[in-house]
C-alpha positions as CSV (number, residue, x, y, z in Angstrom):
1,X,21.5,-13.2,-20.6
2,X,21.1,-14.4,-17.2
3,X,23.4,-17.3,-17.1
4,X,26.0,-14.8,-18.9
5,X,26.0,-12.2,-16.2
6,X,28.2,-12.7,-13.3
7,X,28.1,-12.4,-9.6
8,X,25.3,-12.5,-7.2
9,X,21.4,-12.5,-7.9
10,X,21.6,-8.4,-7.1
11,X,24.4,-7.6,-9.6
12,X,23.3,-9.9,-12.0
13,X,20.0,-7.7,-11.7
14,X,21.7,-4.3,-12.0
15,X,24.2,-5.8,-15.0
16,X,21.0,-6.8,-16.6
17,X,19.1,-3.5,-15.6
18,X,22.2,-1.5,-17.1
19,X,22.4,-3.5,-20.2
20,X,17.9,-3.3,-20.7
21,X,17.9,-0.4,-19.7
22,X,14.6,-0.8,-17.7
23,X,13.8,-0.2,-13.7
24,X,15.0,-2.8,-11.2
25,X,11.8,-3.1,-10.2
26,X,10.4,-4.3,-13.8
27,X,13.5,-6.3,-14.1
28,X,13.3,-8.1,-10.7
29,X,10.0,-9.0,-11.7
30,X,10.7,-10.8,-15.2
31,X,13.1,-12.8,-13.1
32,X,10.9,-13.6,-10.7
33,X,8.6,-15.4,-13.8
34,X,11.2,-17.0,-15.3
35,X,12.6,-18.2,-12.0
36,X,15.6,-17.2,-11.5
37,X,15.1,-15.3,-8.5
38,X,13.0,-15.8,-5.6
39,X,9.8,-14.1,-4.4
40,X,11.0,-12.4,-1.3
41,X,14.0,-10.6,-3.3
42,X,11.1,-9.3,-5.5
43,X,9.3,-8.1,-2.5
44,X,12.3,-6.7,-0.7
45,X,13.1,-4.8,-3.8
46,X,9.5,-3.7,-4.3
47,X,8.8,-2.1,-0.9
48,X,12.4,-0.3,-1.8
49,X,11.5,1.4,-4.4
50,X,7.7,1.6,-2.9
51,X,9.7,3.9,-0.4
52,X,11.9,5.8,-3.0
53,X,9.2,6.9,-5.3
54,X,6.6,8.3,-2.0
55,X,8.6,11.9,-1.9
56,X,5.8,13.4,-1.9
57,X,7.0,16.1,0.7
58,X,9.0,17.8,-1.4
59,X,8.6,20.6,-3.8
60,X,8.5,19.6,-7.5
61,X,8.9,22.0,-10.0
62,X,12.0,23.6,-11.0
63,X,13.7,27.0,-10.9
64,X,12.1,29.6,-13.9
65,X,14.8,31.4,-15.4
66,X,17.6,29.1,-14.3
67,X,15.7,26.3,-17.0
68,X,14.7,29.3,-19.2
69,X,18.1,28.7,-21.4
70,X,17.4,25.2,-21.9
71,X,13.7,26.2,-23.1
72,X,14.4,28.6,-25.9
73,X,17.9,28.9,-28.0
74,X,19.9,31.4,-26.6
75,X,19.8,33.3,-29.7
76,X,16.4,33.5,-30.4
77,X,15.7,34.3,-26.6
78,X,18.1,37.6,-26.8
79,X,17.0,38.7,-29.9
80,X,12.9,38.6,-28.9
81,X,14.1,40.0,-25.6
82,X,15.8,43.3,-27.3
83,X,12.9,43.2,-29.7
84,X,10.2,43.9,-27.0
85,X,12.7,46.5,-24.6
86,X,12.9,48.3,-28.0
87,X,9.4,48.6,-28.0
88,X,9.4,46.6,-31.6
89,X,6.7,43.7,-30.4
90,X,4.9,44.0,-27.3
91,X,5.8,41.7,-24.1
92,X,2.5,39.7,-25.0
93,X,4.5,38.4,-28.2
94,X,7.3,37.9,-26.7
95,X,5.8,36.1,-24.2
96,X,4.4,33.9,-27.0
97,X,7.6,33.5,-28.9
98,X,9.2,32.1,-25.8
99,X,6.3,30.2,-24.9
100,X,6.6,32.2,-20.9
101,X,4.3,34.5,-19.1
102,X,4.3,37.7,-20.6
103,X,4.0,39.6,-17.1
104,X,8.0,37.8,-16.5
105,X,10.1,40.6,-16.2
106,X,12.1,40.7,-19.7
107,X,15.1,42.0,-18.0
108,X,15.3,38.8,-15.7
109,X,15.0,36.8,-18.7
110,X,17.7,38.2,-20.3
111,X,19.7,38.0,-16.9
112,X,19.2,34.3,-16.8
113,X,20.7,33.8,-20.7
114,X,24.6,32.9,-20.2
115,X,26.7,35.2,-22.0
């Protein structure tokens, strides 16, 4: 596959990345034992990605009710939602059925459903 791919050591690497659908950095590194790259492209790469992946100042974690959807059908999610403002199962089942916190106010959640 190597000898295939066109261009330069770097886009061979990212045709080849594309195409194994692996990370550069693993990538980089099987080339590096078969020899078709050099050590220091390995390295330049590795501290790259070294740098990338140290984010460690940022929030992780994502927004509740905007990934709420996604979670739970939208169906189901309306129809346990009128079910427990109707007073026919309590917020605690409802809370299990959608696998969420049943203190989350139910009228947020159904806020968050798209129509």
């Amino acid at each position: 596959m190597w000898t295939s791919a066109e261009g330069s050591a770097t886009a061979r690497l990212n045709e080849l990345r594309r195409h194994f659908k692996v990370s550069l950095l693993v990538l980089v590194r099987r080339a590096v034992d078969f020899g078709y790259v050099d050590e220091s492209l390995y390295r330049k790469i590795y501290i790259t990605s070294q740098k990338s992946g140290s984010k460690k100042d940022e929030a992780s974690g994502g927004n509740f009710y905007a990934t709420l959807a996604v979670r739970n059908s939208r169906k189901l999610a309306k129809r346990v939602a009128s079910l427990a403002t109707s007073g026919n199962i309590s917020l605690r089942e409802a809370g299990q059925l959608l696998n969420t916190n049943p203190n989350n106010d139910v009228t947020a959640k159904q806020r968050a459903l798209p129509a």
